[in-house]
N, C-alpha and C positions, 0 to 999 in steps of 0.2 A: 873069362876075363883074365886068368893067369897072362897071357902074353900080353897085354896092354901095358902100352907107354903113356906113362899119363905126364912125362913129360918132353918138352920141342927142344928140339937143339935146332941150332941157329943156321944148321945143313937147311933143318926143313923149313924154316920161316924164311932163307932164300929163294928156297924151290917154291914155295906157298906163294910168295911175292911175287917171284921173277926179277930177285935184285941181286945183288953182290953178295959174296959170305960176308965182306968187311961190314957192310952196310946192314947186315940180320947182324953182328954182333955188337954194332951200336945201337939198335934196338935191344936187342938182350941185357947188353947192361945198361943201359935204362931202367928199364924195366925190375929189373932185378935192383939195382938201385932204387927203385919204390917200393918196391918188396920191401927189404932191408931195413927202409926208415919204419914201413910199418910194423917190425917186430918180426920179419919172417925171415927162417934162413933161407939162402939161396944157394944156387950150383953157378958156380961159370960157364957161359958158353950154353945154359938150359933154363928155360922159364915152363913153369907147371901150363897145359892146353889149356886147364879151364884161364887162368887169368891170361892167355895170349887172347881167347875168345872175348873176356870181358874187354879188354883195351882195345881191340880190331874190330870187332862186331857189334860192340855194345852188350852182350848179351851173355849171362850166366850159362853155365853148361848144367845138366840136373846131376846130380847125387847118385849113388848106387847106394 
């Protein structure tokens, strides 16, 4: 698990999609922007997989 990214940059939630960069970095800060109000810090330009999986999939990712 050392090389795991346990965070998305807005490269991949393009590639993921099949949309624009501009258009994954309106998602990202969104997102990050909900982050945010709820007390968390965020990165620019990067949202943490497990909450990309809860807001796109519905669905938690499990724990290690």
């Amino acid at each position: 698990m050392e090389n795991y990214n346990y965070m998305m940059s807005a490269d991949d939630i393009a590639k993921e999609l099949n949309c624009s960069k501009s258009h994954a970095y309106k998602l990202v800060r969104a997102m990050n922007k909900e982050l945010s109000a709820q007390g968390y810090i965020t990165m620019a330009g990067k949202v943490p997989k497990a909450f990309w999986a809860h807001k796109m999939y519905g669905y938690k990712m499990a724990g290690n």
